[in-house]
C-alpha positions in Angstrom: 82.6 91.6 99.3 85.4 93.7 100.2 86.3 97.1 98.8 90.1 97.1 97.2 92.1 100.4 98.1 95.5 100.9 96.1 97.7 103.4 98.3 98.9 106.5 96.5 101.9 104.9 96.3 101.1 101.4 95.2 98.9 103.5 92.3 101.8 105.1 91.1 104.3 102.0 91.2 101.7 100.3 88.9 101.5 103.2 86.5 105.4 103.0 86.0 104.8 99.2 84.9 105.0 97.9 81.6 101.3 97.8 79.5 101.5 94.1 79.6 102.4 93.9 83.3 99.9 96.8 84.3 97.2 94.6 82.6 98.2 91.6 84.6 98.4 93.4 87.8 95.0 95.0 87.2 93.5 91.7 86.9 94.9 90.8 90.1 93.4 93.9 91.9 89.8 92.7 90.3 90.6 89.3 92.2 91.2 90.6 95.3 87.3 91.8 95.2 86.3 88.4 96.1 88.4 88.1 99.4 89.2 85.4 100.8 88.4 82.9 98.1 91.4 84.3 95.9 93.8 81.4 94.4 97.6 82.0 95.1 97.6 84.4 98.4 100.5 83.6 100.0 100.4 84.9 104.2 103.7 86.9 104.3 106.2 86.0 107.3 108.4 87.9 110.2 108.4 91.4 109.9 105.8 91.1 107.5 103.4 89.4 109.5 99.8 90.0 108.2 100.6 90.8 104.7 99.7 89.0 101.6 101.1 88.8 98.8 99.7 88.0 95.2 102.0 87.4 92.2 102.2 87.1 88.1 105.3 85.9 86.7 107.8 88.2 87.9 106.2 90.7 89.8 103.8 90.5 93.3 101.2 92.4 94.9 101.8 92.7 98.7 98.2 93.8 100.7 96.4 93.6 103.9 93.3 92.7 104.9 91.8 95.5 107.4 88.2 96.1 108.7 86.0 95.5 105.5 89.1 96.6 103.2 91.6 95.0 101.4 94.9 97.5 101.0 97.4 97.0 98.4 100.4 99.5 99.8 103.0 97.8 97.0 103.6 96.6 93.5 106.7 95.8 92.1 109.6 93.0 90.7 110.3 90.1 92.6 113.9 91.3 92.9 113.4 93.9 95.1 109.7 93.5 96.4 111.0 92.4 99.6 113.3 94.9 100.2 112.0 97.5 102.5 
């Protein structure tokens, strides 16, 4: 089972999140524990090669799988989750 890591930054996107969102998003962290048998992973493409991406509703959860560790580096709205 692989540990889940939020980056400082992907910690601090979440905590700018709506309650309800927040809750959501945390629930998708606690998926990510049981790597890789995690519904609705999407491999990310072109210059995100080697990402993943997780989403509820509106908003997604990019990460990467390194070494024994699963990194979540961003957290945001579908609008400009993309966008780097």
């Amino acid at each position: 089972m692989p540990a889940v890591v939020l980056t400082a930054e992907a910690e601090e996107q979440a905590e700018r999140l709506p309650k309800v969102i927040h809750a959501r998003i945390l629930k998708l962290v606690e998926r990510l524990a049981n790597w890789p048998d995690v519904s609705g992973a999407k491999a990310l493409g072109g210059d995100l090669a080697g990402w993943y991406r997780l989403r509820t509703g509106d908003y997604r959860l990019r990460f990467r799988v390194k070494g024994g560790k699963i990194i979540v580096d961003k957290i945001g709205h579908r609008r400009d989750f993309y966008e780097d």
